[in-house]
Each structure stands twice: as C-alpha cells, then as structure tokens.
C-alpha positions in Angstrom: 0.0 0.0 0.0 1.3 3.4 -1.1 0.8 6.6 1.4 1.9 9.7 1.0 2.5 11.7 4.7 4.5 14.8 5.6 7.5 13.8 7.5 7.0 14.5 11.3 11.1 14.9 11.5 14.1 15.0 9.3 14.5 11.2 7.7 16.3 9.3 5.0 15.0 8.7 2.0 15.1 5.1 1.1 15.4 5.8 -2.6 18.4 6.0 -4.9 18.9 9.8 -4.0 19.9 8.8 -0.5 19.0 12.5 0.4 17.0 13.8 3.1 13.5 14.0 3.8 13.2 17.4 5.5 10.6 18.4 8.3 6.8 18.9 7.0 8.2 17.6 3.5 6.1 15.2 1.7 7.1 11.7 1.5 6.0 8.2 -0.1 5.6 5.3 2.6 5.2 2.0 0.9 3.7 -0.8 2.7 4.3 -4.3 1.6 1.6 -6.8 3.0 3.5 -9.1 5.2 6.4 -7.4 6.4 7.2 -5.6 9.3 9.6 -2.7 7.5 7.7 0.3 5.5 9.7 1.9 3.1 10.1 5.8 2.6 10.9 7.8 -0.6 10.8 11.5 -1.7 9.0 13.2 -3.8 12.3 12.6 -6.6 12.1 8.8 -5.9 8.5 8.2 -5.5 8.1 7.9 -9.4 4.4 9.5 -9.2 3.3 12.9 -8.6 3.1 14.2 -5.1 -0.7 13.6 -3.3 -1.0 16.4 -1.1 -4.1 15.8 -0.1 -3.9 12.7 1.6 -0.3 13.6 3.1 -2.4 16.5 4.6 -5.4 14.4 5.8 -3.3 12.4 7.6 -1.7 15.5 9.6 -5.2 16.8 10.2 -6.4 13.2 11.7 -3.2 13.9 13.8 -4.2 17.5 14.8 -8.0 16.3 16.0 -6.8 13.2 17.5 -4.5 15.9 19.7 -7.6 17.9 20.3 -9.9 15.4 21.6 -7.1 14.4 23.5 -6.8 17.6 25.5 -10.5 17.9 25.7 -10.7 14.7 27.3 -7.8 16.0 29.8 -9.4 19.0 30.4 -13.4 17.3 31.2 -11.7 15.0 33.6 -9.6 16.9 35.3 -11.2 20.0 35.1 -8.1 22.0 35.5 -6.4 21.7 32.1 -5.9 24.7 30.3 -4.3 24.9 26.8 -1.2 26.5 27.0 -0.4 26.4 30.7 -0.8 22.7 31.3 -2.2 21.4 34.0 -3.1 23.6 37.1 -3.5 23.5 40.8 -7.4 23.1 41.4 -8.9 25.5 44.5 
C-alpha cells in the first residue's frame, strides 16, 4: 500500500537519492503486505506525482486526534488549560 504523509522529523529517503527528507516535506511510505519494514521515498524517488491531499489528511487526523485528547484532559480533570498545562485546582 502506497501513502503519502509529511514527515514528522528529518529522515532518509530510502530511494536512490539517498538525500534527506526534511521536516513537513512530503514523502512516499510504501507498505508491503506481510512485512514488518515500511519503506520511505521522496517526492524525486516516488516515481508518481506528489498527493498532497492525503499527506495533509493524515496531519489533520493527527491534529484532532490531539484535540480530543486535550478535551478529554481537560473534562476529567477539570483544570487543564491549553497552554499552561495542568493547574492546581482550589
């Protein structure tokens, strides 16, 4: 299966280049059924035009996932505020 993503850190590109995926870049992650190791490429390596859409769906499931992660921080303790962590309670 073929994914393309925006790279959440620097990484190597797994391609011929050798180069380096840079921060927020897009990248290829291919998925072979079966095996444990995904592989990464570049946009240069990929061999098929860059999908931005789905690279940026995935970092928006990442951003609400985050989100209902806080609000569920801040319903049960009831002290979270975003920004300043977590507070003393009076």
């Amino acid at each position: 299966m073929k994914t393309w993503k925006r790279a959440p850190a620097a990484m190597l590109c797994g391609g011929p280049c050798n180069g380096t995926i840079a921060e927020g870049e897009p990248y290829l992650e291919i998925e072979i059924a079966g095996l444990p190791k995904r592989y990464r490429r570049c946009r240069h390596c990929a061999g098929e035009p860059v999908n931005l859409k789905a690279a940026d769906a995935d970092d928006n499931r990442r951003d609400r996932v985050a989100a209902a992660a806080m609000t569920a921080m801040q319903q049960l303790t009831g002290a979270f505020q975003p920004g300043l962590g977590l507070q003393e309670r009076d």
